[in-house]
N, C-alpha and C positions, 0 to 999 in steps of 0.2 A: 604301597597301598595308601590311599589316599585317607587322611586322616577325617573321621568326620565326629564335631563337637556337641554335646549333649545340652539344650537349653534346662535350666536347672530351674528345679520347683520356685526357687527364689522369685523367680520372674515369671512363673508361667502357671497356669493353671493346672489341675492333675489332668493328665492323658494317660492311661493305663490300659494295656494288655491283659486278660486275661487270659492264661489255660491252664493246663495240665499236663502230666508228664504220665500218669498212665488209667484208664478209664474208672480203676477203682479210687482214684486220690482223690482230685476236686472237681467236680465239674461245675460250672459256671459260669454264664455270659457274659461275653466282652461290653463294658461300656467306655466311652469316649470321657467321660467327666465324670468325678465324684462332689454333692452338696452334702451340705450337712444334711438336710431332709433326707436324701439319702439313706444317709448313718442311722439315720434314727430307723429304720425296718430290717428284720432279720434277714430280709434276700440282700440288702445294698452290705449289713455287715459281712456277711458270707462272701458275698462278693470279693469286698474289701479284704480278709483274710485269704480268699486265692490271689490277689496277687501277692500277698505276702509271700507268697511259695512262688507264684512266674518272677518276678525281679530276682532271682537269684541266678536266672539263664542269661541276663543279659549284662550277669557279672563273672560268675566260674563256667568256665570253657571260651569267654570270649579272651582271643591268644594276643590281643595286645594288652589285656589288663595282665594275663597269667605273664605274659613275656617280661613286665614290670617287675614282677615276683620274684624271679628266676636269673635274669638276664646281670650280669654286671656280679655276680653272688658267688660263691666257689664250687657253687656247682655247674653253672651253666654260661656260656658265651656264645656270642653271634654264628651262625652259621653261613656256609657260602653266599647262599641265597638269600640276605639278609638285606633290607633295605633301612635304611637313617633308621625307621622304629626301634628296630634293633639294636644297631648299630649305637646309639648316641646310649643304650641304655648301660652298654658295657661298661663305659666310661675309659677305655684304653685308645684315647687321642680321636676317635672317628666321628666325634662329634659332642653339644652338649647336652645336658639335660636344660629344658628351659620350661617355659609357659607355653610354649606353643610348639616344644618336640617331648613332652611326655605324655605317657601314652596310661596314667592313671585320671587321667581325665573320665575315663571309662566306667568309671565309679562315681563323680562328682554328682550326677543328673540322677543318675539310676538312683542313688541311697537318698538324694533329697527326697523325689518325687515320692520314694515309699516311706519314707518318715513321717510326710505329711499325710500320707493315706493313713499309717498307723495310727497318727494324733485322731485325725477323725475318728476312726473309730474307738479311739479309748474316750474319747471325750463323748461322744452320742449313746455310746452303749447302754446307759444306764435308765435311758428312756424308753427301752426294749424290756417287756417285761420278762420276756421269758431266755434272756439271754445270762448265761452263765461267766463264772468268773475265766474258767478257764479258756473259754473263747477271747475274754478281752486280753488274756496275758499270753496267746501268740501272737498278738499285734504289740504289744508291751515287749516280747524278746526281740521281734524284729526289728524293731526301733532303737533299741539298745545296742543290737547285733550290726545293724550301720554307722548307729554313732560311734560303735568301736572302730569297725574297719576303716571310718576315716578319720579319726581321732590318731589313728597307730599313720597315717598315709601322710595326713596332710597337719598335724597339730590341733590347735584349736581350732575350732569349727562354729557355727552359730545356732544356736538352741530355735532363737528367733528368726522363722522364715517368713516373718509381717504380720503375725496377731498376736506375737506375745511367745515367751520363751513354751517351747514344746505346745504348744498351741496348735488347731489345726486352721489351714490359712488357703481362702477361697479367693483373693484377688494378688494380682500382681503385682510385683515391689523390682524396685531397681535399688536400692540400697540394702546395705546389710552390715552386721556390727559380729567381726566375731567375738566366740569365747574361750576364755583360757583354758589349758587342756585339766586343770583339775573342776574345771568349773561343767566340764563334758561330761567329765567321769561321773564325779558325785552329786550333780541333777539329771545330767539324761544319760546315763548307762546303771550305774549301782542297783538304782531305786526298779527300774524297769525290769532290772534279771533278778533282783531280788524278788519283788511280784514274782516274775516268773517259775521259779525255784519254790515257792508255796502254792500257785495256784495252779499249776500244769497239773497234768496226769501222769503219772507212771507210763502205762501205755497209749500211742499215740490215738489221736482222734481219727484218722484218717492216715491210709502208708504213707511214710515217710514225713509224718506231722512231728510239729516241736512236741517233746516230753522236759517232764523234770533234770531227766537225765544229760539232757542237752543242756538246758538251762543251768545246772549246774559245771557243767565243763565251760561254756561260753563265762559266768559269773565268775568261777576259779582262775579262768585265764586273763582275764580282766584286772582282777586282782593283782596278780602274778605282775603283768606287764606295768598298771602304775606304780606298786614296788618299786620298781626299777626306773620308772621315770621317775621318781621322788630320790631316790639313790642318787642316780644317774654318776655312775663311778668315772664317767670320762670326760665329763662335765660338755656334753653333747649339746647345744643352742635349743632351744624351745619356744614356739611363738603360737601367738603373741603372748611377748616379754612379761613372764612373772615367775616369784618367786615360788620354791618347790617346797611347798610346804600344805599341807591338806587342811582343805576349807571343815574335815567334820574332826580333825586334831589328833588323828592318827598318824602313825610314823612308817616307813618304808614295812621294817618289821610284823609289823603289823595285817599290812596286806599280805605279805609273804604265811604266815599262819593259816592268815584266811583261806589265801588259796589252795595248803594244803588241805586245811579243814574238809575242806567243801570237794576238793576232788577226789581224798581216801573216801569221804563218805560216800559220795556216787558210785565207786568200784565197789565197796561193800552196800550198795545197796540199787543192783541196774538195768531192776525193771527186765525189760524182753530184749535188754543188750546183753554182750559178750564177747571176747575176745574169739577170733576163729581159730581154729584149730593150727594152720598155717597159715604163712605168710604170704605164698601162693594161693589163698583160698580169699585172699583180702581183695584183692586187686584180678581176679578173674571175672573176666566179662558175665560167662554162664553161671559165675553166682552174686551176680548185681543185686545190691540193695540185701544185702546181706546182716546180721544183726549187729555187724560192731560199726554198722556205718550210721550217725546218730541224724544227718542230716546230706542231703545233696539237692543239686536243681535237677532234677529229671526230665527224661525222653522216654521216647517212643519210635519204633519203628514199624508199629501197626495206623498209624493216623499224623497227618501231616498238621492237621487240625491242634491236633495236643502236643506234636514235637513242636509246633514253633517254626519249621524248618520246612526246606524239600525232604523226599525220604531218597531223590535220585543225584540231587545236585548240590555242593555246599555254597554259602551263598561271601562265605566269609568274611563273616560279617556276626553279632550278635541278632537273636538267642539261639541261631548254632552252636554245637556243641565244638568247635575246631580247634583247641588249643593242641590235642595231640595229635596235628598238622606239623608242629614247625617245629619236632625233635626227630622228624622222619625225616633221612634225608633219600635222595631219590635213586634208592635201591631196582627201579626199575631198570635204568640204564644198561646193568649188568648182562652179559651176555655169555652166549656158550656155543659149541659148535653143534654144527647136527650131523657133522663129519668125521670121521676117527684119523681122518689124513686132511691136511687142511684145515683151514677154516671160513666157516660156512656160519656166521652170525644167528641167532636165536636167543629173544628176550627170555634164558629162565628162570627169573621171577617178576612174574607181572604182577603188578598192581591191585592187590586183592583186599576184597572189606574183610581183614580175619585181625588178630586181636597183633598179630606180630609184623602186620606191615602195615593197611591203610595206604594214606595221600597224602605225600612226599613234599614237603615244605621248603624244609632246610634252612631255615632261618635261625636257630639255635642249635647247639650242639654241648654236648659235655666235656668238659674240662680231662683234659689226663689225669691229675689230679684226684677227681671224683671216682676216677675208674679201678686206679693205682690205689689209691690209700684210704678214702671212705671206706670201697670195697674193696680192701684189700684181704679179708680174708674171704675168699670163693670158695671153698669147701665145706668148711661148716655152715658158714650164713646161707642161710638161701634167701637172704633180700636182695643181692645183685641178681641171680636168678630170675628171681622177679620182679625184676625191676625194668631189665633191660632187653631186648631182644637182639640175640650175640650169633646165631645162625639163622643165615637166610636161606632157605629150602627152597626147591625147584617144584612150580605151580606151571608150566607150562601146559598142561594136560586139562587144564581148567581154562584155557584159552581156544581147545581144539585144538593142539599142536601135538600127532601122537608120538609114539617111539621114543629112545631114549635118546641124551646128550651129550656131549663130549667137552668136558671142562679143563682144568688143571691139568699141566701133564698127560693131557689126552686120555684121560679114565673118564670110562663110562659112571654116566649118572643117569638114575632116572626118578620122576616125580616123589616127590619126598626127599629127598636127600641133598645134604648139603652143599650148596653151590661158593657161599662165600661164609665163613666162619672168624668173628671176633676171638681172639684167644685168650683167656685167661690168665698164663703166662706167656713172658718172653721164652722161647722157646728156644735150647742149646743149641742146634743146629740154628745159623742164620735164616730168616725169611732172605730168601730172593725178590725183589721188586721190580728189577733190572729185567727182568724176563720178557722179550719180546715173542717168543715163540708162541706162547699159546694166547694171545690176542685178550689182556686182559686190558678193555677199555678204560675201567674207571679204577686202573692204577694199584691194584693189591697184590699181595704178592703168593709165592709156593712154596709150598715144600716138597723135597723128595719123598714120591710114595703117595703123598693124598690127592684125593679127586678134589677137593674143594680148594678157593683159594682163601690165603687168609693176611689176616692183620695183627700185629701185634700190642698188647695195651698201651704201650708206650709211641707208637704208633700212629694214633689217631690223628684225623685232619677237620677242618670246618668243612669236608663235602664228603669222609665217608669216619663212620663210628657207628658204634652200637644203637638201634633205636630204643625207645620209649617204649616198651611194650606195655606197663601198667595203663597207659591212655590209649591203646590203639580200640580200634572198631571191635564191636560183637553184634552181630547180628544171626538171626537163625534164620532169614529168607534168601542167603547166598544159592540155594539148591548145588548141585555140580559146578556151578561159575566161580566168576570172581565176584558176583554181587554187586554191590555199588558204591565202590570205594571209592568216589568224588563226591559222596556225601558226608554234611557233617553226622560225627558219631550219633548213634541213636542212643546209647549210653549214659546214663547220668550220672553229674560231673560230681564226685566228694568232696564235702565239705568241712564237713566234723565225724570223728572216728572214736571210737568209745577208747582204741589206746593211750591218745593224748593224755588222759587222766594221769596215769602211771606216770607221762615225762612233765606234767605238769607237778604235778605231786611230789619226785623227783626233784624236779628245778628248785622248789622255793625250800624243799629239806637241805640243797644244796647252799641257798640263802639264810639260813638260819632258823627256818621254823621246826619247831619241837614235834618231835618225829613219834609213831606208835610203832610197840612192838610190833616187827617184823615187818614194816612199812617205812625203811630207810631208804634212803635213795639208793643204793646198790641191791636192795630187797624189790624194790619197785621197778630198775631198768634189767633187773635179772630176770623178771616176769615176761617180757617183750623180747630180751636175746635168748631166753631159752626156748620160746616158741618160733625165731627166728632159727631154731636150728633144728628144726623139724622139718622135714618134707613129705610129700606124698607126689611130687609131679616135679622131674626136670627139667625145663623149657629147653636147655640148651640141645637136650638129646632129643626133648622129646617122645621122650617114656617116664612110665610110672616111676617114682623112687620113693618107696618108703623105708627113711631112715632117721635115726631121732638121733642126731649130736646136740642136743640140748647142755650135756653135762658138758663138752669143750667149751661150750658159746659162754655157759656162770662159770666154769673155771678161768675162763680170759677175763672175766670184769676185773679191773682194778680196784684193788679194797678202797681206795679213796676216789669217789667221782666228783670232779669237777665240772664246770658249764663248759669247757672245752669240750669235755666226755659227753655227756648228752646232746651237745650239739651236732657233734660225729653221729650219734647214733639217730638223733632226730635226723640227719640226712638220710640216712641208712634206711629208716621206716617211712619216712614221707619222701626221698628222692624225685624231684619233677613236678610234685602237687600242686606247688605252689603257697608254700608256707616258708621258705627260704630265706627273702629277704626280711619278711616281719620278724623272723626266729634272731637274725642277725642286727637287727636294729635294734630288738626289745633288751636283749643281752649288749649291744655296742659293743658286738665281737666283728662287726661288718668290714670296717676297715685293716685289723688282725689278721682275720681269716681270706680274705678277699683281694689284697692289694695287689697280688699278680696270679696267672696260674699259667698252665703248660696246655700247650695244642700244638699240630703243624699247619698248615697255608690251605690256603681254598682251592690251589690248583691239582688237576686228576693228578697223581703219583708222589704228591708230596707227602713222608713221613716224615721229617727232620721237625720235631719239635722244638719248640721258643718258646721263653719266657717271656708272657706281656705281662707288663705292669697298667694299674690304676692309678687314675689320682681318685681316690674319693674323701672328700672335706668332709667336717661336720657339717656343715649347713644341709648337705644330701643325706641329710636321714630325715628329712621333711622333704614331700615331694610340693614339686609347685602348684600355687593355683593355677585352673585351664585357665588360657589365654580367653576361649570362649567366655567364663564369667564373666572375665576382669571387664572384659569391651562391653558386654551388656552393661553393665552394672552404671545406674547415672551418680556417678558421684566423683567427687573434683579430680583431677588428675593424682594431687597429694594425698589423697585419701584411697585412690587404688593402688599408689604404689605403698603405704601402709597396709594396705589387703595382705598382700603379695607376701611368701615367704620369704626372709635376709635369705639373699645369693642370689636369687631368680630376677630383681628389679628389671 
């Protein structure tokens, strides 16, 4: 897919989208430019505060920013179908990471241009009489909330985008100076969530608007992360070049406190959030926008107007929603007979908008690894349950194709019923693979006695494994069809989840901060595996199951947790989200955890797993500047390749 570059607020004047994600949030008209005149009337600030909420579409769900996230990480590597994007992100020989093959570019353009819309409005607001504080401090978290995300991506970054550090800036500039990453944190992040965190509201202004409650998770985890970059235990490279030491004379420790401070109190104190009941209930389509989700960019699949998107076609591309495109691999291919003697090909399972298949990418795939030993307890946990989609059921009948079909071993199947099944375990009896008889195209194998064919966890290939079910489609206009599963998702994409608090809170009790009764790190990841061991719905079967092994899930916690241990279990609660590589960068467990993992080959029939290894450097825990910037930017050749982060020249 052809790569296309974001011109950055830096140099360019604001151009903004406005919309919405569902007709009760924001409604508001799209302008081409923002002035200060503007900022100064309550419709320009309103305005301005909706795109605070659309700029997040054309960051989470777009799959080459998430792919960045993901890709190269221990959980996730390239898929058959992968081209360089992918490819060069794993880092196991197919290519490199540079200026003009990483694909976090994707964020550079997007987080300026809305920083500088936030400045405006924080800066004009106060000549609006009748404007409130907590109005100004959604634009104050948002502004924070980008200068984190590229603060954690790319290092220091520049406060100054041509009027003056956090300034808000109406003409174009080709030069630029950046700032050092404590110089980001403690002028343009602290101060902004700190506002936030006093002047939000408990409940939100509008669904899915920033609360206190967010604001304290984003503040706490901020905290948490430069901690660790003042630590920095693996003496990890930092640019531009200075010393780790805090401009307001605070010590690592320090932050570490804070951020549990600030995230036990949010859990004791969470507003109109909560944790769901199950884990399954978190990550279900039909209950979108749920109360433990604290933020997302949202869709719609009633108005093409407010999705951003087609509602028929995806354009893949941003502010489609398509990241859970590219852990689908293309399950359609599968075939079955419609003969009980012979074989007489038939697609059964097609192509369908439901939450366990969708539109077939294949560009990433999961690690043996992730399937084996993240989730290697499948019984109790029900987060691989929910996480994955491990049988593919026969939808043929949703195509007009009637009567039943003839799969495996020549057993009848019919609509609903398993056609191809990821296994759980390695299974005593061998899988056969070898089996030509019953015409299994894309290579899987049988057992004696089952109608369906299957694979084993150990098993898995870059062209067939378990999908992504947490990201797949939900829609309720499918009628009897298959609906319109070459659209992107009409779903919106999560961003921040009222559980974090727990593994945040967690992490830094891990780091030394003074803990309250009954809020020890193994008191706080015991709250999240004991609710992981609840169920009410088995995706695998497909029927209800209400059963509560909460007490095995606290009895397996280890009296002592380590950031090994939560980071296992952060895999386990956010698997595929897209929090992966920041989780493994902020801790510099990334090259530990990551440096090889287990798969088998892209071609149909291969299961013989292989060890690839990584190379990943320090220098690669900063991504590069876009190559886009660097060429705009007028300044000496010496002074762009100073831009640039060490390794990328």
């Amino acid at each position: 897919m052809k790569q296309t570059y974001i011109k950055t607020l830096l140099r360019a004047t604001l151009v903004v989208i406005l919309f919405t994600g569902c007709s009760k949030i924001l409604e508001e008209q799209p302008r081409s430019i923002y002035t200060p005149d503007f900022f100064k009337t309550k419709s320009g600030l309103m305005g301005g505060l909706t795109e605070m909420y659309a700029h997040l579409r054309n960051i989470y769900g777009q799959a080459y920013y998430y792919n960045t996230c993901e890709t190269g990480t221990d959980e996730v590597t390239y898929g058959q179908s992968a081209d360089q994007n992918f490819k060069v992100m794993d880092l196991s020989g197919q290519g490199d990471i540079t200026s003009t093959t990483s694909r976090a570019d994707a964020i550079w353009g997007t987080t300026f241009t809305n920083i500088n819309t936030a400045s405006g409005i924080i800066e004009n607001a106060s000549s609006i009489p009748d404007v409130t504080n907590d109005l100004i401090a959604e634009a104050r978290l948002f502004r924070a909330f980008d200068y984190f995300l590229l603060v954690q991506t790319f290092g220091g970054v520049p406060l100054d985008l041509g009027a003056g550090e956090l300034k808000f800036n109406t003409n174009p500039v080709r030069e630029s100076v950046r700032n050092t990453v404590p110089e980001v944190y403690t002028k343009g992040i602290f101060p902004d969530f700190v506002t936030a965190v006093k002047d939000l509201p408990d409940n939100p202004r509008v669904t899915g608007g920033a609360t206190k409650t967010l604001a304290r998770l984003l503040l706490s985890k901020a905290y948490l992360t430069y901690g660790w970059w003042l630590q920095n235990p693996k003496n990890i490279p930092t640019y531009p070049a200075t010393d780790r030491n805090d401009p307001d004379g605070h010590n690592a420790q320090w932050y570490f406190q804070q951020a549990y401070d600030i995230a036990t109190t949010a859990i004791e104190n969470p507003g109109p959030f909560a944790l769901q009941p199950t884990f399954y209930d978190v990550n279900n389509g039909a209950n979108d926008r749920n109360s433990e989700i604290l933020l997302y960019a949202d869709h719609t699949e009633t108005s093409e107007y407010y999705n951003g998107g087609s509602l028929t076609s995806g354009s893949g591309g941003a502010p489609d929603n398509f990241a859970g495109w590219m852990m689908t691999w293309n399950y359609p291919n599968m075939t079955s007979s419609s003969t009980p003697t012979g074989w007489t090909a038939v697609n059964s399972v097609q192509r369908d908008a439901t939450q366990a298949l969708g539109r077939p990418w294949t560009r990433m795939a999961p690690t043996i690894g992730a399937i084996e030993n993240t989730f290697a307890d499948k019984s109790n946990d029900s987060r691989y349950d929910g996480t994955f989609t491990t049988v593919y059921r026969g939808n043929w009948d949703e195509a007009g194709i009637s009567g039943p079909l003839y799969n495996a071993n020549h057993l009848k199947i019919n609509p609903g019923d398993a056609v191809l099944t990821f296994l759980n375990e390695s299974p005593a009896t061998p899988i056969d693979y070898s089996n030509t008889t019953y015409k299994s195209n894309i290579g899987v194998g049988v057992l004696p006695g089952r109608a369906d064919y299957v694979v084993g966890p150990n098993d898995i290939s870059r062209i067939v494994y378990p999908g992504l079910w947490k990201l797949g489609p939900y829609r309720t206009d499918n009628g009897d069809g298959l609906g319109q599963p070459n659209a992107g998702s009409t779903r919106p994409f999560n961003i921040a989840k009222f559980s974090e608090l727990y593994f945040i809170a967690a992490e830094a009790a891990v780091k030394g901060a003074t803990t309250k009764a009954g809020n020890t790190a193994r008191d706080l990841i015991n709250v999240i595996r004991a609710r992981a061991g609840k169920w009410n719905w088995d995706n695998n079967g497909n029927v209800a199951k209400v059963e509560d092994r909460s007490a095995a899930m606290v009895g397996a916690t280890p009296t002592t947790i380590t950031i090994d241990y939560i980071l296992a279990e952060r895999s386990r609660e956010y698997y595929g989200e897209g929090y992966r590589w920041y989780d493994l960068i902020r801790t510099q467990e990334w090259g530990d955890l990551a440096s090889s993992y287990k798969i088998a080959g892209s071609n149909v029939g291969d299961h013989t797993a292989t060890v690839v290894t990584r190379n990943i450097q320090p220098y690669l825990y900063l991504r590069p500047i876009p190559q886009g910037e660097l060429d705009a930017l007028q300044m000496s050749t010496e002074a762009k390749a100073a831009y640039q982060n060490p390794g990328y020249e």
